[in-house]
C-alpha positions in Angstrom: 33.2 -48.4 2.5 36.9 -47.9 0.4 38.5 -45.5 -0.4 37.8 -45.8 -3.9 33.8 -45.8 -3.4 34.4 -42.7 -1.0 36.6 -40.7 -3.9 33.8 -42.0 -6.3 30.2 -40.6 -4.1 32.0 -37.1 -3.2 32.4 -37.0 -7.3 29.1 -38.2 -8.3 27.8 -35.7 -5.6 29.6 -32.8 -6.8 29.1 -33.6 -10.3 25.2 -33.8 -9.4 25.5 -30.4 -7.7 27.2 -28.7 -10.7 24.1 -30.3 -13.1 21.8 -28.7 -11.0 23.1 -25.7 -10.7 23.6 -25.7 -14.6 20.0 -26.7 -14.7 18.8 -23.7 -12.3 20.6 -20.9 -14.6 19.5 -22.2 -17.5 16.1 -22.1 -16.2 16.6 -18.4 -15.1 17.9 -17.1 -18.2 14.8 -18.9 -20.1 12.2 -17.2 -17.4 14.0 -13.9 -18.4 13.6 -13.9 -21.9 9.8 -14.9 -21.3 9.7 -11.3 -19.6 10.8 -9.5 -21.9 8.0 -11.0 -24.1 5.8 -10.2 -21.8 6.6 -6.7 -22.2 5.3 -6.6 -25.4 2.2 -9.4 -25.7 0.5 -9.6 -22.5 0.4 -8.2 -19.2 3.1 -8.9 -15.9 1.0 -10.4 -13.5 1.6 -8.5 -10.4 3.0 -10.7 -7.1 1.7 -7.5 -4.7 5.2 -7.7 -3.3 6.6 -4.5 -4.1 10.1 -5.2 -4.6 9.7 -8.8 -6.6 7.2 -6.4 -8.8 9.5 -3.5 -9.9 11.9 -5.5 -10.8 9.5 -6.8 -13.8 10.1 -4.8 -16.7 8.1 -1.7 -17.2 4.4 -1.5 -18.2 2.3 -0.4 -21.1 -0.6 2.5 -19.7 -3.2 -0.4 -21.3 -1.9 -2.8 -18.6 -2.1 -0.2 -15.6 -5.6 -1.6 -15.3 -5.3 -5.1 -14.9 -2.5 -4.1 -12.4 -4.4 -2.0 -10.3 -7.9 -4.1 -10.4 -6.0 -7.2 -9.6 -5.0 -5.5 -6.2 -8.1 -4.0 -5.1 -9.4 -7.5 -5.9 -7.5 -9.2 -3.3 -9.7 -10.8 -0.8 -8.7 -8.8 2.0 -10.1 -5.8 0.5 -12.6 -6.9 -1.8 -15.3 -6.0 0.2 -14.3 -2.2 0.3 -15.6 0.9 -1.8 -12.6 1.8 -4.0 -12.2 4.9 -5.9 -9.2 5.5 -7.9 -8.0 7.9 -10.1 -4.9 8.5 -12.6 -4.1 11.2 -14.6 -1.2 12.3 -16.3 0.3 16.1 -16.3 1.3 15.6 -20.0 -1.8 14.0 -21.2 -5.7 14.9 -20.9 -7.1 11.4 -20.5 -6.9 9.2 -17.6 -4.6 6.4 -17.1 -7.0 4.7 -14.8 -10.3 5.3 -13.7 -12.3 3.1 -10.9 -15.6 4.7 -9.7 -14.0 8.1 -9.6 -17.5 10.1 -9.4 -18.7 7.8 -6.7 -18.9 10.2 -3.0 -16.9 8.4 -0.8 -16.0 9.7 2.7 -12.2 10.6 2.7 -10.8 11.4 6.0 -7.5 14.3 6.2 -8.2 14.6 2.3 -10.8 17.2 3.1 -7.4 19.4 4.6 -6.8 19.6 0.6 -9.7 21.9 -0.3 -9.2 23.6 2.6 -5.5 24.5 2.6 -6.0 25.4 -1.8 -8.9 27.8 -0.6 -6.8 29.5 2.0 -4.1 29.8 -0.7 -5.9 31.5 -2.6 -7.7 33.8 -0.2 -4.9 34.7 2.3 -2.1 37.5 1.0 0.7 35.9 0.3 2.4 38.9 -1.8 4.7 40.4 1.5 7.2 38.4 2.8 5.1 38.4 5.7 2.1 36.8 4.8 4.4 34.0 3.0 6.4 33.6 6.3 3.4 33.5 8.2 1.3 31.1 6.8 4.0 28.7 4.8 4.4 26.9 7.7 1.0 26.7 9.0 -0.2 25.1 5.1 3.3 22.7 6.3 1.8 21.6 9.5 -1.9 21.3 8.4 -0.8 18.8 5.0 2.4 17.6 6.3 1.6 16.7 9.6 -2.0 16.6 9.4 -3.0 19.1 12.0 -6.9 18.7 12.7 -7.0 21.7 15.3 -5.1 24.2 12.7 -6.7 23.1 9.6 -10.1 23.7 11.6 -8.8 27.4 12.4 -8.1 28.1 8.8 -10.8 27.0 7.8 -12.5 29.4 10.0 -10.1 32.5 9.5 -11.0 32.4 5.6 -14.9 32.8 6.4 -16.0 28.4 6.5 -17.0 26.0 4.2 -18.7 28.4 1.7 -15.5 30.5 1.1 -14.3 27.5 -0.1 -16.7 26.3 -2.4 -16.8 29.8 -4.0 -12.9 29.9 -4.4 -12.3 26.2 -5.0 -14.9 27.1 -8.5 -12.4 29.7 -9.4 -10.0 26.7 -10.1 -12.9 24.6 -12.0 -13.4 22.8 -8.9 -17.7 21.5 -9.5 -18.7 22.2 -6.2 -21.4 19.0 -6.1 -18.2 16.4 -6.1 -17.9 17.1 -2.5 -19.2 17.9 0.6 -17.1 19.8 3.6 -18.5 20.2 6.8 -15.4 20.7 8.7 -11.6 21.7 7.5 -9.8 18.9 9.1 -11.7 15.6 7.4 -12.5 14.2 11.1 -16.4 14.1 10.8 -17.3 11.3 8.5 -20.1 13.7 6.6 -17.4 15.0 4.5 -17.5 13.2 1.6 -16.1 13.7 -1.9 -15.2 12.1 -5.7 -12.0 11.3 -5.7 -11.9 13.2 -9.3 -12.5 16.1 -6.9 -9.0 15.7 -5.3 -7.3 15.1 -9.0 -8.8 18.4 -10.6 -7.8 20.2 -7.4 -4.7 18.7 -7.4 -4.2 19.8 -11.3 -5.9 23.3 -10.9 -3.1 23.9 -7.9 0.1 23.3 -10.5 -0.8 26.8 -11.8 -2.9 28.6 -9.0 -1.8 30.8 -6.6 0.1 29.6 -3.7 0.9 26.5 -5.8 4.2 25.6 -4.4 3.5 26.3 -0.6 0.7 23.6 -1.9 2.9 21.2 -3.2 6.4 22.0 -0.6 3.4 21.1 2.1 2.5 18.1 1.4 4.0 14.5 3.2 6.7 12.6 0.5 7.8 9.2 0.8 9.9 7.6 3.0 10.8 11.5 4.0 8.4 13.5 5.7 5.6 13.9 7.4 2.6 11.2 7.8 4.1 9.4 5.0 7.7 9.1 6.5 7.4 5.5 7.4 6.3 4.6 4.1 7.2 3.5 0.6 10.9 3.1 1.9 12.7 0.5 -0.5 10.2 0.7 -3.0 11.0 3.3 -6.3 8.7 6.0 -5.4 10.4 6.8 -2.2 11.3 10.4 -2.4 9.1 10.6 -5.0 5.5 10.9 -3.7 4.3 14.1 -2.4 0.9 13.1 -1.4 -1.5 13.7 1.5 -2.8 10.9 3.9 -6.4 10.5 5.2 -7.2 8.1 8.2 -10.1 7.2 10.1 -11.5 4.0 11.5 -12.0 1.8 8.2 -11.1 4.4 5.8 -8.0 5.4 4.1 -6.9 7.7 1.6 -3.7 9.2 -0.2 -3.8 12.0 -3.1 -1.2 14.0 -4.6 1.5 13.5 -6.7 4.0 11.6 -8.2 7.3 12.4 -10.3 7.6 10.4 -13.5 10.2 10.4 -16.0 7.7 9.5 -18.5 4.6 12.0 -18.0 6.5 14.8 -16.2 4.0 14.0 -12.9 1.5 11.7 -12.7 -1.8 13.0 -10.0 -3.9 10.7 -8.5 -6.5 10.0 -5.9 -7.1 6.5 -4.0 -9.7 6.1 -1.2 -11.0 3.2 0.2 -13.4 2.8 2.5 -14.0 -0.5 4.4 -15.4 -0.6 8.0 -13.8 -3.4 9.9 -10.6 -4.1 8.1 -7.8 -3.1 9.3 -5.4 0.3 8.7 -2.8 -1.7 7.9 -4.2 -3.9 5.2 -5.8 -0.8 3.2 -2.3 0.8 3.4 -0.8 -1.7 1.7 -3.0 -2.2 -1.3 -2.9 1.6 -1.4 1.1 1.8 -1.1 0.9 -1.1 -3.6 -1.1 1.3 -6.2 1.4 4.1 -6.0 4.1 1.5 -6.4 2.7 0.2 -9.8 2.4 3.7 -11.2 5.9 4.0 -11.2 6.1 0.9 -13.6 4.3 2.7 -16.7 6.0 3.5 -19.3 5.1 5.3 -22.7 4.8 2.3 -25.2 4.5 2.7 -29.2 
Protein backbone atom coordinates (compact mmCIF):
# COMPACT_ATOMS: atom_id res chain seq x y z
CA UNK A 1 0.00 0.00 0.00
CA UNK A 2 1.41 3.91 -0.52
CA UNK A 3 1.95 6.19 1.41
CA UNK A 4 -0.87 8.18 0.29
CA UNK A 5 -3.50 5.28 0.80
CA UNK A 6 -1.83 4.78 4.42
CA UNK A 7 -2.25 8.85 5.22
CA UNK A 8 -5.76 8.40 3.68
CA UNK A 9 -7.26 4.90 5.99
CA UNK A 10 -5.69 6.38 9.33
CA UNK A 11 -7.93 9.59 8.32
CA UNK A 12 -11.06 7.86 7.22
CA UNK A 13 -10.53 5.76 10.46
CA UNK A 14 -10.21 8.60 12.71
CA UNK A 15 -12.81 10.59 11.13
CA UNK A 16 -15.19 7.43 11.58
CA UNK A 17 -14.11 7.28 15.24
CA UNK A 18 -14.96 10.98 15.86
CA UNK A 19 -18.72 10.34 13.97
CA UNK A 20 -19.30 7.77 16.36
CA UNK A 21 -18.39 9.16 19.20
CA UNK A 22 -20.47 12.29 18.06
CA UNK A 23 -23.18 9.80 17.46
CA UNK A 24 -22.87 8.11 21.08
CA UNK A 25 -23.27 11.72 22.99
CA UNK A 26 -25.83 12.75 21.05
CA UNK A 27 -27.55 9.67 21.88
CA UNK A 28 -26.88 10.26 25.60
CA UNK A 29 -27.99 13.64 25.86
CA UNK A 30 -31.42 12.54 23.96
CA UNK A 31 -31.81 9.38 26.64
CA UNK A 32 -31.38 12.13 29.28
CA UNK A 33 -33.96 14.48 28.41
CA UNK A 34 -36.35 11.33 28.03
CA UNK A 35 -35.72 11.01 31.86
CA UNK A 36 -36.51 13.83 32.87
CA UNK A 37 -39.91 13.23 31.19
CA UNK A 38 -40.22 10.36 32.76
CA UNK A 39 -40.22 12.11 35.97
CA UNK A 40 -43.26 13.68 35.30
CA UNK A 41 -45.55 11.16 32.84
CA UNK A 42 -44.74 7.67 33.67
CA UNK A 43 -42.90 5.61 35.89
CA UNK A 44 -38.61 4.80 35.83
CA UNK A 45 -38.55 1.23 35.29
CA UNK A 46 -36.24 -0.06 37.87
CA UNK A 47 -32.91 -2.12 36.51
CA UNK A 48 -32.71 -3.85 40.39
CA UNK A 49 -29.15 -2.64 40.26
CA UNK A 50 -28.85 -0.27 42.97
CA UNK A 51 -26.44 2.15 41.76
CA UNK A 52 -27.65 2.32 37.78
CA UNK A 53 -31.18 2.97 39.77
CA UNK A 54 -30.45 6.00 41.99
CA UNK A 55 -28.95 7.66 39.66
CA UNK A 56 -32.61 7.96 37.76
CA UNK A 57 -34.21 10.94 38.89
CA UNK A 58 -36.37 10.87 41.86
CA UNK A 59 -39.84 9.31 42.16
CA UNK A 60 -43.45 10.32 42.67
CA UNK A 61 -45.03 8.19 46.11
CA UNK A 62 -47.75 7.01 43.19
CA UNK A 63 -44.83 5.20 41.54
CA UNK A 64 -43.28 3.59 44.85
CA UNK A 65 -45.61 0.79 43.96
CA UNK A 66 -44.79 -0.30 40.69
CA UNK A 67 -41.13 0.02 42.00
CA UNK A 68 -41.44 -2.15 44.76
CA UNK A 69 -43.95 -4.91 43.07
CA UNK A 70 -41.70 -5.14 40.16
CA UNK A 71 -38.97 -6.45 42.55
CA UNK A 72 -40.78 -8.80 44.67
CA UNK A 73 -41.93 -9.98 41.21
CA UNK A 74 -38.65 -11.13 40.09
CA UNK A 75 -38.59 -14.79 39.43
CA UNK A 76 -36.25 -15.64 42.08
CA UNK A 77 -38.54 -14.55 44.68
CA UNK A 78 -41.78 -14.82 43.23
CA UNK A 79 -42.73 -17.74 44.95
CA UNK A 80 -42.23 -16.11 48.51
CA UNK A 81 -44.92 -14.66 51.00
CA UNK A 82 -44.09 -10.92 50.95
CA UNK A 83 -45.28 -8.45 53.34
CA UNK A 84 -44.37 -4.94 53.08
CA UNK A 85 -45.10 -1.91 54.72
CA UNK A 86 -44.31 2.04 54.28
CA UNK A 87 -45.29 4.70 56.20
CA UNK A 88 -44.29 8.15 56.52
CA UNK A 89 -43.45 10.09 59.95
CA UNK A 90 -45.03 13.26 58.40
CA UNK A 91 -48.04 11.68 56.90
CA UNK A 92 -50.88 9.24 58.16
CA UNK A 93 -51.36 7.12 55.11
CA UNK A 94 -49.14 4.60 53.74
CA UNK A 95 -46.78 4.94 51.00
CA UNK A 96 -46.98 1.28 50.25
CA UNK A 97 -48.85 -1.48 51.41
CA UNK A 98 -48.36 -5.39 50.36
CA UNK A 99 -50.30 -7.91 52.54
CA UNK A 100 -49.33 -6.07 55.59
CA UNK A 101 -52.06 -7.88 57.93
CA UNK A 102 -51.07 -11.18 56.54
CA UNK A 103 -49.06 -13.31 59.94
CA UNK A 104 -45.97 -14.10 58.59
CA UNK A 105 -43.14 -15.74 60.67
CA UNK A 106 -40.35 -13.04 61.13
CA UNK A 107 -37.32 -14.34 62.68
CA UNK A 108 -34.94 -11.56 65.13
CA UNK A 109 -37.91 -9.14 64.46
CA UNK A 110 -39.73 -10.64 67.41
CA UNK A 111 -36.37 -8.91 69.58
CA UNK A 112 -38.47 -5.61 68.65
CA UNK A 113 -41.48 -6.25 70.90
CA UNK A 114 -39.48 -7.55 73.29
CA UNK A 115 -36.66 -4.91 73.71
CA UNK A 116 -39.97 -1.84 73.49
CA UNK A 117 -41.68 -3.90 76.36
CA UNK A 118 -38.58 -3.97 78.52
CA UNK A 119 -38.25 -0.17 77.74
CA UNK A 120 -41.02 0.43 79.10
CA UNK A 121 -41.07 -1.72 82.15
CA UNK A 122 -37.41 -1.52 83.39
CA UNK A 123 -36.43 1.93 85.42
CA UNK A 124 -34.60 3.79 83.38
CA UNK A 125 -34.86 7.23 85.57
CA UNK A 126 -31.23 6.70 87.59
CA UNK A 127 -28.24 6.78 85.77
CA UNK A 128 -27.95 3.38 86.77
CA UNK A 129 -30.69 1.68 85.32
CA UNK A 130 -29.85 3.73 81.89
CA UNK A 131 -26.16 2.52 82.21
CA UNK A 132 -27.18 -0.81 82.94
CA UNK A 133 -29.45 -1.84 80.48
CA UNK A 134 -28.48 0.65 77.44
CA UNK A 135 -26.12 -1.60 76.38
CA UNK A 136 -27.84 -4.81 76.92
CA UNK A 137 -31.08 -3.17 74.45
CA UNK A 138 -27.44 -2.41 72.16
CA UNK A 139 -26.42 -6.00 72.07
CA UNK A 140 -29.94 -7.66 71.84
CA UNK A 141 -31.02 -5.22 68.43
CA UNK A 142 -27.59 -4.41 67.31
CA UNK A 143 -26.03 -7.60 67.50
CA UNK A 144 -28.88 -9.71 67.63
CA UNK A 145 -28.22 -11.56 70.89
CA UNK A 146 -30.70 -14.65 71.12
CA UNK A 147 -29.41 -15.79 74.65
CA UNK A 148 -29.88 -12.02 76.16
CA UNK A 149 -32.98 -11.14 74.44
CA UNK A 150 -34.41 -14.52 75.88
CA UNK A 151 -33.20 -13.29 79.58
CA UNK A 152 -35.10 -10.03 79.09
CA UNK A 153 -37.62 -11.37 78.12
CA UNK A 154 -37.85 -13.36 81.16
CA UNK A 155 -36.63 -10.68 83.72
CA UNK A 156 -39.78 -8.47 82.66
CA UNK A 157 -42.28 -11.36 83.64
CA UNK A 158 -42.67 -13.37 79.58
CA UNK A 159 -44.60 -13.02 76.82
CA UNK A 160 -47.75 -11.59 78.61
CA UNK A 161 -45.87 -8.60 80.15
CA UNK A 162 -45.47 -7.75 76.77
CA UNK A 163 -48.65 -7.96 75.25
CA UNK A 164 -50.10 -5.96 78.16
CA UNK A 165 -47.32 -3.14 77.78
CA UNK A 166 -46.93 -3.35 73.98
CA UNK A 167 -51.24 -2.23 74.19
CA UNK A 168 -50.21 0.74 76.21
CA UNK A 169 -48.44 1.95 72.84
CA UNK A 170 -51.66 0.90 70.62
CA UNK A 171 -49.91 -2.13 69.81
CA UNK A 172 -53.40 -4.78 68.84
CA UNK A 173 -52.20 -7.64 70.47
CA UNK A 174 -53.87 -10.27 67.79
CA UNK A 175 -51.15 -8.94 64.98
CA UNK A 176 -48.68 -11.16 66.60
CA UNK A 177 -47.82 -14.02 68.25
CA UNK A 178 -44.43 -14.28 70.68
CA UNK A 179 -43.57 -17.38 72.15
CA UNK A 180 -39.96 -16.63 72.82
CA UNK A 181 -37.91 -13.10 73.05
CA UNK A 182 -35.33 -13.89 70.62
CA UNK A 183 -37.50 -14.81 67.20
CA UNK A 184 -35.66 -18.33 66.87
CA UNK A 185 -38.79 -20.61 67.12
CA UNK A 186 -40.63 -20.28 63.94
CA UNK A 187 -44.21 -20.04 65.94
CA UNK A 188 -43.64 -16.48 66.43
CA UNK A 189 -45.42 -14.93 63.90
CA UNK A 190 -46.62 -11.37 63.30
CA UNK A 191 -48.19 -8.50 60.66
CA UNK A 192 -45.64 -6.74 59.53
CA UNK A 193 -48.11 -3.53 60.39
CA UNK A 194 -47.29 -4.85 63.84
CA UNK A 195 -43.56 -3.85 63.55
CA UNK A 196 -44.50 -0.27 61.81
CA UNK A 197 -47.06 0.85 64.67
CA UNK A 198 -44.45 -0.39 67.20
CA UNK A 199 -41.88 1.22 65.44
CA UNK A 200 -44.13 4.67 65.29
CA UNK A 201 -45.52 4.22 68.94
CA UNK A 202 -41.54 4.05 70.06
CA UNK A 203 -40.68 7.70 68.45
CA UNK A 204 -42.53 9.05 71.52
CA UNK A 205 -42.53 6.19 74.27
CA UNK A 206 -40.40 5.81 76.91
CA UNK A 207 -36.93 4.61 76.38
CA UNK A 208 -37.38 5.71 72.69
CA UNK A 209 -33.85 6.59 71.93
CA UNK A 210 -32.04 3.64 73.66
CA UNK A 211 -34.73 2.03 71.01
CA UNK A 212 -33.67 3.68 68.12
CA UNK A 213 -29.47 4.29 69.29
CA UNK A 214 -29.89 0.23 69.43
CA UNK A 215 -30.79 -0.68 66.50
CA UNK A 216 -28.04 -2.01 63.34
CA UNK A 217 -27.60 1.16 60.57
CA UNK A 218 -26.14 0.68 57.24
CA UNK A 219 -23.04 0.04 56.12
CA UNK A 220 -22.06 0.89 60.02
CA UNK A 221 -23.03 -1.23 62.64
CA UNK A 222 -24.14 -4.19 63.79
CA UNK A 223 -25.93 -7.16 61.57
CA UNK A 224 -26.31 -4.62 58.91
CA UNK A 225 -22.60 -3.52 58.77
CA UNK A 226 -21.92 -5.33 55.58
CA UNK A 227 -24.77 -3.96 53.90
CA UNK A 228 -26.19 -1.11 51.80
CA UNK A 229 -22.56 0.21 51.42
CA UNK A 230 -22.38 2.40 48.12
CA UNK A 231 -25.94 2.69 47.84
CA UNK A 232 -27.68 6.24 49.36
CA UNK A 233 -29.12 4.85 52.43
CA UNK A 234 -25.91 3.86 53.85
CA UNK A 235 -25.67 5.54 57.13
CA UNK A 236 -29.06 6.09 56.87
CA UNK A 237 -30.94 2.94 57.91
CA UNK A 238 -31.34 2.10 61.45
CA UNK A 239 -33.20 -1.04 61.11
CA UNK A 240 -33.27 -4.55 62.70
CA UNK A 241 -32.47 -7.84 60.76
CA UNK A 242 -34.38 -11.15 61.16
CA UNK A 243 -32.83 -14.50 59.74
CA UNK A 244 -33.73 -18.00 59.67
CA UNK A 245 -33.56 -20.78 57.13
CA UNK A 246 -35.81 -19.29 54.22
CA UNK A 247 -36.90 -16.28 55.98
CA UNK A 248 -35.79 -12.80 56.15
CA UNK A 249 -36.81 -9.68 57.52
CA UNK A 250 -35.59 -5.99 58.15
CA UNK A 251 -37.81 -3.11 60.02
CA UNK A 252 -36.96 0.10 61.29
CA UNK A 253 -36.22 3.28 60.00
CA UNK A 254 -35.06 5.40 57.55
CA UNK A 255 -34.02 9.25 57.39
CA UNK A 256 -35.59 11.19 54.58
CA UNK A 257 -35.23 14.61 53.64
CA UNK A 258 -38.59 14.59 52.32
CA UNK A 259 -40.88 12.92 55.14
CA UNK A 260 -38.53 13.63 58.13
CA UNK A 261 -38.30 9.40 58.49
CA UNK A 262 -39.85 7.05 56.68
CA UNK A 263 -40.82 3.37 58.96
CA UNK A 264 -41.16 0.34 57.34
CA UNK A 265 -41.43 -3.36 57.66
CA UNK A 266 -40.34 -6.05 54.92
CA UNK A 267 -40.50 -9.84 55.52
CA UNK A 268 -40.32 -12.49 53.26
CA UNK A 269 -40.65 -15.85 53.79
CA UNK A 270 -39.54 -18.46 51.16
CA UNK A 271 -38.35 -21.96 52.16
CA UNK A 272 -35.62 -23.11 49.91
CA UNK A 273 -34.25 -19.97 48.42
CA UNK A 274 -31.39 -18.75 49.40
CA UNK A 275 -30.35 -15.85 52.22
CA UNK A 276 -28.62 -14.20 49.81
CA UNK A 277 -31.22 -13.68 47.11
CA UNK A 278 -34.06 -12.50 49.70
CA UNK A 279 -31.37 -9.92 51.00
CA UNK A 280 -31.11 -8.42 47.93
CA UNK A 281 -34.64 -7.84 46.93
CA UNK A 282 -34.98 -6.62 50.48
CA UNK A 283 -31.80 -4.23 50.35
CA UNK A 284 -33.25 -3.31 46.90
CA UNK A 285 -36.71 -2.13 48.68
CA UNK A 286 -34.92 0.06 51.21
CA UNK A 287 -32.88 1.44 48.33
CA UNK A 288 -35.94 2.59 46.26
CA UNK A 289 -37.39 4.39 49.28
CA UNK A 290 -34.79 6.72 49.22
CA UNK A 291 -35.91 7.70 45.56
CA UNK A 292 -39.37 9.23 46.67
CA UNK A 293 -39.86 12.48 46.52
CA UNK A 294 -42.87 14.78 47.41
CA UNK A 295 -44.42 15.58 43.94
CA UNK A 296 -47.27 18.43 43.23
Amino acid sequence: MGLYAVKFSKRLRYGLQFVLVLCVVMLVGLSGSRGVAQTVDRPIPSTGDFVRDTLNAPVCPAQLGSFIDEIIRQPAVADGRWGVVVESASTSEPLYNHNSEDFLIPASNIKLFTTAAALQLLDLNTSTGRSTWEPRIRIINGNSDNSSADALLARIGGTRAVQDTLLQLGIDPASYRQVDGSGLSRNNIAQPKAFVNLLKAMRSASGGDIFYQSLPVGGVSGTLRNRFRGTPVAGKVHAKTGTLNGVRALSGYLEHPDYEELMFSIVVNQPGQSGSVLLQAIDQIVVQLARVSVCE
